[in-house]
Backbone bond lengths (Angstrom), bond angles and torsions (degrees), N, CA, C in turn:
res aa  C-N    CA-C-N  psi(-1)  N-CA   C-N-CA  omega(-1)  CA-C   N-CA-C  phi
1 X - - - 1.447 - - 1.528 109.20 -
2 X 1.253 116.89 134.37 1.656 132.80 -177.62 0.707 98.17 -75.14
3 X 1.504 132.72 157.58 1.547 150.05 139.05 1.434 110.27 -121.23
4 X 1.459 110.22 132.71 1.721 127.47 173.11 1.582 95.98 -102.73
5 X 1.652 114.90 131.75 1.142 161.29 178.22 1.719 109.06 -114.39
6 X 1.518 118.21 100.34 1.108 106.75 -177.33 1.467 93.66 -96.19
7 X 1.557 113.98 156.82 1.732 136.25 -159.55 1.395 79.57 -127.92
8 X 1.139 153.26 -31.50 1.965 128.14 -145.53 1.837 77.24 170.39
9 X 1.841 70.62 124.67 1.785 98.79 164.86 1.847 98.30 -114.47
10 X 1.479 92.61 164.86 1.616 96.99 -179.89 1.655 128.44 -40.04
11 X 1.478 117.38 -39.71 1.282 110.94 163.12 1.670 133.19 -69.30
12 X 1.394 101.26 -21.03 1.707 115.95 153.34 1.663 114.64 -69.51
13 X 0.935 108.89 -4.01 1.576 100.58 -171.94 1.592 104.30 -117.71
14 X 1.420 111.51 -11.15 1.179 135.31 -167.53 1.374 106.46 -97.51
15 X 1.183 123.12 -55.04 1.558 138.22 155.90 1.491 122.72 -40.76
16 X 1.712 131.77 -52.17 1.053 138.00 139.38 1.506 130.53 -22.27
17 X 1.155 121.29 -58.34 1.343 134.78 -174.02 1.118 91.62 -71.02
18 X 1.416 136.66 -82.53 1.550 120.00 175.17 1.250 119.95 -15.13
19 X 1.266 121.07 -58.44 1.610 129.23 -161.29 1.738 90.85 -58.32
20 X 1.243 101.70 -66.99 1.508 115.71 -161.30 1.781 108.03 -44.55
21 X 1.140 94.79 -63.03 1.526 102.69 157.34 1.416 136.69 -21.00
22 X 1.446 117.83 -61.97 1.236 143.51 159.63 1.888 125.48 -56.89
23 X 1.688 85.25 -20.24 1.606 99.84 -174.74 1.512 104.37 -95.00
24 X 1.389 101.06 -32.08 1.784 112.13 167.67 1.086 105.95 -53.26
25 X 1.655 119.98 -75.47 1.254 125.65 -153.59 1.758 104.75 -58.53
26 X 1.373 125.36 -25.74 1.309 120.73 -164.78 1.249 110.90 -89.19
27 X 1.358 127.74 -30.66 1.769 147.18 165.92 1.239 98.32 -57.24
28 X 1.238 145.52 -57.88 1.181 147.65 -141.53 1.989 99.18 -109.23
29 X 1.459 113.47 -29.33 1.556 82.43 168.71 1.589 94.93 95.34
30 X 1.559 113.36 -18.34 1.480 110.33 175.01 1.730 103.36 129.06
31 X 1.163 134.04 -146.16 1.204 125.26 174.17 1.276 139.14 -146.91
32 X 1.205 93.82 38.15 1.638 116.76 164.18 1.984 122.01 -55.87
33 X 0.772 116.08 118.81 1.216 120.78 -179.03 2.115 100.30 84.02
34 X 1.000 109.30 -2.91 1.759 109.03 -176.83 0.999 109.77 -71.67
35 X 1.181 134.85 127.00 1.398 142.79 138.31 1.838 123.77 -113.37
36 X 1.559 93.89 143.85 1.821 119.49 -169.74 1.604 103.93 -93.02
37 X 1.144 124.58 107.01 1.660 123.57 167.04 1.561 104.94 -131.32
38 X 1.654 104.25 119.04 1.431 122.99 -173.28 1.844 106.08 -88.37
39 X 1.115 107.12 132.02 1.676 84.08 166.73 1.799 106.66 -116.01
40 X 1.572 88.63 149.71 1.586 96.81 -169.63 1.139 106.90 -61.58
41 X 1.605 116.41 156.54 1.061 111.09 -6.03 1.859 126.77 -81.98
42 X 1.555 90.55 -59.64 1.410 99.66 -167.63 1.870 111.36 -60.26
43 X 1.407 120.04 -31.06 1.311 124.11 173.56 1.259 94.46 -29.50
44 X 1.219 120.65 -74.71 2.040 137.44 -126.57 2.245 74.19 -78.20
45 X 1.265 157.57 -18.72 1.346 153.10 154.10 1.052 105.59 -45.90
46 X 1.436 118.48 -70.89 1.260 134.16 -143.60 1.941 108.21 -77.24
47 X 1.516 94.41 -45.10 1.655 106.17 170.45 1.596 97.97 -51.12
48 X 1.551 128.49 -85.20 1.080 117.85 170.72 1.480 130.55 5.80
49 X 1.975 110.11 -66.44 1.613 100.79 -152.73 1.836 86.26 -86.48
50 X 1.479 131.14 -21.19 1.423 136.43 168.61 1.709 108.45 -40.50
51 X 1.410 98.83 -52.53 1.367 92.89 -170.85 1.365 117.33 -62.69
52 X 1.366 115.37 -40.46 1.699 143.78 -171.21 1.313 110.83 -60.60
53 X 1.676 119.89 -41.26 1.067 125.47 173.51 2.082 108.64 -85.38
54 X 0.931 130.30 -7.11 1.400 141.60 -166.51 1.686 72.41 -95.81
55 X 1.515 133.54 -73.48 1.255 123.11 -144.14 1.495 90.26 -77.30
56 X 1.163 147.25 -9.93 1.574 142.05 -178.46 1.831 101.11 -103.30
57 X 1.069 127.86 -0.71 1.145 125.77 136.62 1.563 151.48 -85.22
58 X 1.318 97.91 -45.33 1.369 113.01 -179.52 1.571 125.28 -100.05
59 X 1.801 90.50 -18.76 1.220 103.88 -159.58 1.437 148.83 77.81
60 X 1.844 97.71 10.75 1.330 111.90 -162.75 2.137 94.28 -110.23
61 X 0.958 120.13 133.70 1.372 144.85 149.29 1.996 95.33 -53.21
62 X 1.099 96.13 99.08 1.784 94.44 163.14 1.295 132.11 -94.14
63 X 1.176 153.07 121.83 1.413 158.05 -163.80 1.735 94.69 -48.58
64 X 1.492 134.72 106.76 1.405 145.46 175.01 1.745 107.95 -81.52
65 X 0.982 130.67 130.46 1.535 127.55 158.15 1.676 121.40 -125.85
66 X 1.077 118.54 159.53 1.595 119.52 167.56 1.112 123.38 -125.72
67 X 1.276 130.66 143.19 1.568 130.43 -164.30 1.294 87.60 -137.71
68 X 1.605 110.84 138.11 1.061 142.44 132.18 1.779 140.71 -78.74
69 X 1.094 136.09 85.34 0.874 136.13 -162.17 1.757 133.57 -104.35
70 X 1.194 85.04 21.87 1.391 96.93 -167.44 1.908 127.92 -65.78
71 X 1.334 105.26 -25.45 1.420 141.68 160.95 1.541 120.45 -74.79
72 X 1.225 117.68 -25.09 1.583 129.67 148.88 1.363 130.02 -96.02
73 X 1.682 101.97 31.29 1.305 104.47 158.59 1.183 113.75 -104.56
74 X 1.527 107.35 165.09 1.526 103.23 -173.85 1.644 105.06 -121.29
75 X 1.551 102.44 62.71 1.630 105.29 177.13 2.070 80.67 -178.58
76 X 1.083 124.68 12.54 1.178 119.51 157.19 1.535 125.17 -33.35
77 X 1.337 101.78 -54.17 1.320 112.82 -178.89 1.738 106.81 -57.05
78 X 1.165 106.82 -41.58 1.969 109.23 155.55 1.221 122.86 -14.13
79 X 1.380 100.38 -84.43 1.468 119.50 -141.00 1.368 112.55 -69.53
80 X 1.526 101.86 -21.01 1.858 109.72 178.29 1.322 102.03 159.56
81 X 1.510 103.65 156.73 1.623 120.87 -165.76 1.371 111.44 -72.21
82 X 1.894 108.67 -35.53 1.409 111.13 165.50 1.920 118.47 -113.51
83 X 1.203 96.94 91.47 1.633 81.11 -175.67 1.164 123.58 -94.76
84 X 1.415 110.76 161.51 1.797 105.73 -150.78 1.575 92.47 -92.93
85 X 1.416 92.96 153.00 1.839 103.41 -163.92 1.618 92.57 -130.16
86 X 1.698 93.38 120.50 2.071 78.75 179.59 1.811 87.63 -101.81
87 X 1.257 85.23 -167.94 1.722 107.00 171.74 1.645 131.88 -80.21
88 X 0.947 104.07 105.45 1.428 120.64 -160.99 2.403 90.87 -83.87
89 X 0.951 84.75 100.58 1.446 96.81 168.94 1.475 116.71 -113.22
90 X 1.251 103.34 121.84 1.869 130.50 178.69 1.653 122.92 -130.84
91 X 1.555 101.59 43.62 1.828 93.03 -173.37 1.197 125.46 -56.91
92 X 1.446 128.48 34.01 1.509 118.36 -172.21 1.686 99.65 -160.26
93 X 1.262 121.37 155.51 0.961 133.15 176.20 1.559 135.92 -46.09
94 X 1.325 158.30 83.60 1.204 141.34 -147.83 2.053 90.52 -83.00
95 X 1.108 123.67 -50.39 1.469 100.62 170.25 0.774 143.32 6.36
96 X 1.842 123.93 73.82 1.748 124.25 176.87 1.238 95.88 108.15
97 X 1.344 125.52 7.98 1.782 97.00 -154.37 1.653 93.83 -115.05
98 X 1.302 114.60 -171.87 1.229 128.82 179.21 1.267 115.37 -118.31
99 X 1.735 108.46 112.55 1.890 98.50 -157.40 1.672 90.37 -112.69
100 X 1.274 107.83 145.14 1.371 114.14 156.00 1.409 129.31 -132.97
101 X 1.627 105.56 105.59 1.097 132.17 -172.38 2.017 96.54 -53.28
102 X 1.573 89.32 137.73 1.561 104.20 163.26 1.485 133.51 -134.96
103 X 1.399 114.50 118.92 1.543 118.26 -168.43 1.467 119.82 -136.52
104 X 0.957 131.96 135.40 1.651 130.45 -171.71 1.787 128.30 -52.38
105 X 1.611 85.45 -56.98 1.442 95.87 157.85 1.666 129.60 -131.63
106 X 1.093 105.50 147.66 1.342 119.33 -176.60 1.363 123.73 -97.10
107 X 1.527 137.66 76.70 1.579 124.35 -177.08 1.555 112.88 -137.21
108 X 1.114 142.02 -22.98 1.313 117.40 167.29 1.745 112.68 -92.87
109 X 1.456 105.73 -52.00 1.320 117.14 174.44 1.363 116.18 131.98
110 X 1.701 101.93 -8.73 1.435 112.06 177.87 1.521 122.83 -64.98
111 X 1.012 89.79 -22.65 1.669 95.16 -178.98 1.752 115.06 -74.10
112 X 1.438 86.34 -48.54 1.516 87.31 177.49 1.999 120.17 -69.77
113 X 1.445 85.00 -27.86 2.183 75.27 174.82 1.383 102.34 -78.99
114 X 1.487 130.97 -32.67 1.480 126.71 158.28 1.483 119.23 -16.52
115 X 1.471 100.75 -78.76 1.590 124.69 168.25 1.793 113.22 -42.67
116 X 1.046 118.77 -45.77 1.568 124.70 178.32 1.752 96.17 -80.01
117 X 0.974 139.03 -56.35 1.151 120.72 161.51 1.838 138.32 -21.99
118 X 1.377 79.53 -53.42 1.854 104.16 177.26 1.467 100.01 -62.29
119 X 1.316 86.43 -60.93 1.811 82.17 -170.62 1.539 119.38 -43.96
120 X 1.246 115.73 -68.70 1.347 133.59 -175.55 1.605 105.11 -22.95
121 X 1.587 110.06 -18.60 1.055 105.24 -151.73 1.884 112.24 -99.07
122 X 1.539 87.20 -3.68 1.659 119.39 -166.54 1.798 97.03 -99.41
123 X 1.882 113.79 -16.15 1.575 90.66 -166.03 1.559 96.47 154.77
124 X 1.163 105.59 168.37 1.845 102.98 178.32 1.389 107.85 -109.45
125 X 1.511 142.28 100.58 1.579 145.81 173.29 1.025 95.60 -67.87
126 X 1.377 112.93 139.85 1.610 117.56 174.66 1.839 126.35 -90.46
127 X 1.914 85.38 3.49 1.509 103.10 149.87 1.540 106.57 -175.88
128 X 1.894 115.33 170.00 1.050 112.21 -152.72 1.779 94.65 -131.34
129 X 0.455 125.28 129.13 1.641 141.10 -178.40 1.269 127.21 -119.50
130 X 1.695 117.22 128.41 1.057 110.73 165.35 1.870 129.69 -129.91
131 X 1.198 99.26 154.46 1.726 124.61 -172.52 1.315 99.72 -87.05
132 X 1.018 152.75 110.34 1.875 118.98 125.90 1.693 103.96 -110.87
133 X 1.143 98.24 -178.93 1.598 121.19 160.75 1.551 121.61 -88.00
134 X 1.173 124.39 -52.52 1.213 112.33 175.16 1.682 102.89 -136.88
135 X 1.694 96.32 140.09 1.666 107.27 -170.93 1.594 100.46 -97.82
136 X 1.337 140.74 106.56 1.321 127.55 174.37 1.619 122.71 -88.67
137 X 1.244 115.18 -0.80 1.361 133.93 175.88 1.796 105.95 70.07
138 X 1.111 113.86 -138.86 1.466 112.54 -153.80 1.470 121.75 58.27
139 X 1.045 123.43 19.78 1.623 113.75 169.95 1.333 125.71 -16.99
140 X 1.593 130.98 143.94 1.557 114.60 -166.24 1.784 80.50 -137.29
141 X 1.681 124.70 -4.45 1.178 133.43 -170.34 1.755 104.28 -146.36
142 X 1.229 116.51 171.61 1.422 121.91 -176.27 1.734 104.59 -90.80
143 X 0.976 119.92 75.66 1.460 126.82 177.95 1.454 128.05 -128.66
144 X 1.126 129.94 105.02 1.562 133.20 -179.56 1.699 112.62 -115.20
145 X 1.607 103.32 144.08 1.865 108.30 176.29 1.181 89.87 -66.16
146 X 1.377 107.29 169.51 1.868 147.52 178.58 1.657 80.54 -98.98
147 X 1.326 118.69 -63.54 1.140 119.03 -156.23 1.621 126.06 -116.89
148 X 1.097 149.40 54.49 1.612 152.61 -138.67 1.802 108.91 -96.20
149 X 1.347 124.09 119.53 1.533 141.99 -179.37 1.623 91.11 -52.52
150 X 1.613 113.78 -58.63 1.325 107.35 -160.50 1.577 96.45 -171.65
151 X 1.294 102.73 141.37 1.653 120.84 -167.13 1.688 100.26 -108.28
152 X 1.700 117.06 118.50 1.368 103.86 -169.52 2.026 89.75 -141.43
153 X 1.281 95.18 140.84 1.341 95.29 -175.48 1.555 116.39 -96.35
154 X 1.413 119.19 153.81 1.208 104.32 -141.96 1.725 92.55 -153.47
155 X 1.866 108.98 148.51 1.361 94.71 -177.32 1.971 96.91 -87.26
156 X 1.335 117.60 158.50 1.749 113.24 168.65 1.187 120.91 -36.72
157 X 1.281 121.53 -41.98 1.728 116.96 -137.73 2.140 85.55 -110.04
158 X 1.461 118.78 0.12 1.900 129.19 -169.37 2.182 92.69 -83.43
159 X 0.884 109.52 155.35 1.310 108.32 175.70 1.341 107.85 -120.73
160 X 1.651 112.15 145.55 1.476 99.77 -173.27 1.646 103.02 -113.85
161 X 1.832 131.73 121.91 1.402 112.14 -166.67 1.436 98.79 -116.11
162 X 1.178 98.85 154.58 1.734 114.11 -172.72 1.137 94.64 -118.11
163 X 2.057 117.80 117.33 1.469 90.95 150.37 1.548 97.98 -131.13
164 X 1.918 103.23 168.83 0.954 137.41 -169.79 1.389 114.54 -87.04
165 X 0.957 143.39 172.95 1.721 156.36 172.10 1.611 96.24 -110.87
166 X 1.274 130.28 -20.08 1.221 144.35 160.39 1.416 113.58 -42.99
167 X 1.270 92.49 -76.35 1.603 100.43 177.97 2.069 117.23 -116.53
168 X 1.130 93.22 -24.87 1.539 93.45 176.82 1.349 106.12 -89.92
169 X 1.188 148.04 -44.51 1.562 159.42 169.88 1.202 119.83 111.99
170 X 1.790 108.99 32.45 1.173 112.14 -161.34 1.572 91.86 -161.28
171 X 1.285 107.76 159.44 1.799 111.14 177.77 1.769 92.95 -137.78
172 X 1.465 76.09 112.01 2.095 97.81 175.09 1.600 104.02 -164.08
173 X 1.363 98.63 145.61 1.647 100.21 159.57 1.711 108.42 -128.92
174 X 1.052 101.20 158.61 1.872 93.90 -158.04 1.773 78.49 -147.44
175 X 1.686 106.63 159.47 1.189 106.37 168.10 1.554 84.48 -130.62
176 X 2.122 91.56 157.62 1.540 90.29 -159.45 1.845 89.20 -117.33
177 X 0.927 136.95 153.73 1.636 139.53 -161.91 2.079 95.25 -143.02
């Protein structure tokens, strides 16, 4: 029998993004050359309310992207015979720019060299950055956020779920044991 452990209710998740936000805008000097690319699912949310709060701060409209990465995994062949492939939208140049990748959770690392893979494939950033919300560790590759909501330690085999008001109608992350 499972048990869900919620880690972050909506005003924890709400609080974060600010921070993160604020941690962008101050690293970066503001957001010239910045660009936001979420990867689905929960990334392409989270980029969203980043950007929203960047333009309710600074006042700047930031270049948004979405990656799909599901075809640059390297256990694809895994997950199912037909796996669902959304739309990976990038209307703008990554050339020179400063991208910061966004994803909910962070624990093997595959996802994210996936995502750096994809990209590479859109243009050369003259650096690569990353967002999540929650870091659960287990690394299976050498990969760390730029930027992390909240660092929670975790046994391998426990799942950590993020949901959205996006698509779940609710903002929580819970780990499930």
């Amino acid at each position: 029998m499972s048990t869900e452990q919620v880690i972050l209710q909506a005003p924890d998740i709400d609080r974060i993004l600010t921070r993160i936000t604020h941690e962008l805008l101050e690293k970066h000097r503001g957001t010239e050359n910045l660009l936001l690319i979420g990867i689905w699912t929960g990334g392409v949310f989270l980029a969203d309310r980043i950007a929203a709060r960047i333009l309710s701060i600074d006042g700047t409209k930031i270049p948004r992207g979405d990656l799909d990465i599901t075809l640059y995994r390297d256990d694809w062949t895994r997950i199912g015979h037909q796996p669902i492939v959304r739309k990976t939208e990038i209307p703008f140049s990554l050339d020179g720019k400063q991208v910061v990748l966004v994803d909910d959770v962070l624990f093997t690392g595959r996802t994210v060299r996936a995502a750096m893979d994809a990209l590479i494939d859109f243009g050369r950033p003259d650096r690569i950055e990353l967002a999540v919300l929650v870091d659960r560790g287990h690394r299976e590759l050498p990969i760390q956020a730029n930027y992390v909501g909240k660092h929670i330690e975790t046994i391998h085999n426990t799942m950590v779920n993020v949901y959205l008001k996006e698509r779940a109608g609710r903002d929580e992350a819970c780990v499930t044991m």
